[in-house]
C-alpha positions in Angstrom: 100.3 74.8 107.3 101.0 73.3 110.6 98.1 72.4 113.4 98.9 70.8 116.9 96.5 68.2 118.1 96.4 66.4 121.2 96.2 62.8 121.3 92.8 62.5 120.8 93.0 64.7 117.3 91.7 67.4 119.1 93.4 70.7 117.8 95.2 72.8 120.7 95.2 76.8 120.1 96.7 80.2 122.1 95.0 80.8 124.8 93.6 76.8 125.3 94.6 74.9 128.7 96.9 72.4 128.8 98.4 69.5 131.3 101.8 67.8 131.2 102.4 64.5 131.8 103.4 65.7 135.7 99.8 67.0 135.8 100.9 70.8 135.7 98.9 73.3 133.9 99.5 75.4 131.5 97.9 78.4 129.1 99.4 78.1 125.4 100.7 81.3 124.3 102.3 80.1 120.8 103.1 77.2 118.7 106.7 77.1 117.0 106.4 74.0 114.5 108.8 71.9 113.3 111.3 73.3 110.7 112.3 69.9 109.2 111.3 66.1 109.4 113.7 65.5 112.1 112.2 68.0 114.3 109.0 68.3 116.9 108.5 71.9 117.3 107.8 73.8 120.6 104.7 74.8 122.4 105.3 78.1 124.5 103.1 78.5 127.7 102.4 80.1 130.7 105.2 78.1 132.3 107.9 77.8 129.3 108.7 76.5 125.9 108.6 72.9 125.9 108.0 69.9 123.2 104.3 69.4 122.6 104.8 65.7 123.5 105.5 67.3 127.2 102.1 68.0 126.8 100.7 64.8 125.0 100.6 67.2 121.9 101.9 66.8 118.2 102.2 68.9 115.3 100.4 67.4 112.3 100.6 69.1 108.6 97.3 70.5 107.1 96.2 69.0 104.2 95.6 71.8 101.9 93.0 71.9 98.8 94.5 72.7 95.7 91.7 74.9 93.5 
């Protein structure tokens, strides 16, 4: 499972405020992550879909516990 984080490690959810690097803000409304290794995913918000690093975001995989 995907999370995004911001560059602190913070994680980023819907409904959180965001800035771009032009200082705009932004509400997140969903997260589209990457589909393969080659790939950033999207960020949708209030004011488009953009790349999270727009936002000084990333997409980082979950680590998972097997039972």
């Amino acid at each position: 499972m995907w999370k995004c984080v911001d560059m602190n490690g913070n994680e980023v959810k819907r409904g959180d405020e965001v800035t771009s690097f032009r200082g705009v803000k932004a509400r997140v409304l969903a997260f589209y992550p990457p589909k393969h290794n080659g790939s950033s995913g999207h960020m949708e918000t209030t004011i488009g879909c953009h790349y999270p690093q727009v936002y000084e975001c990333s997409f980082k995989k979950e680590e998972t516990e097997n039972a």
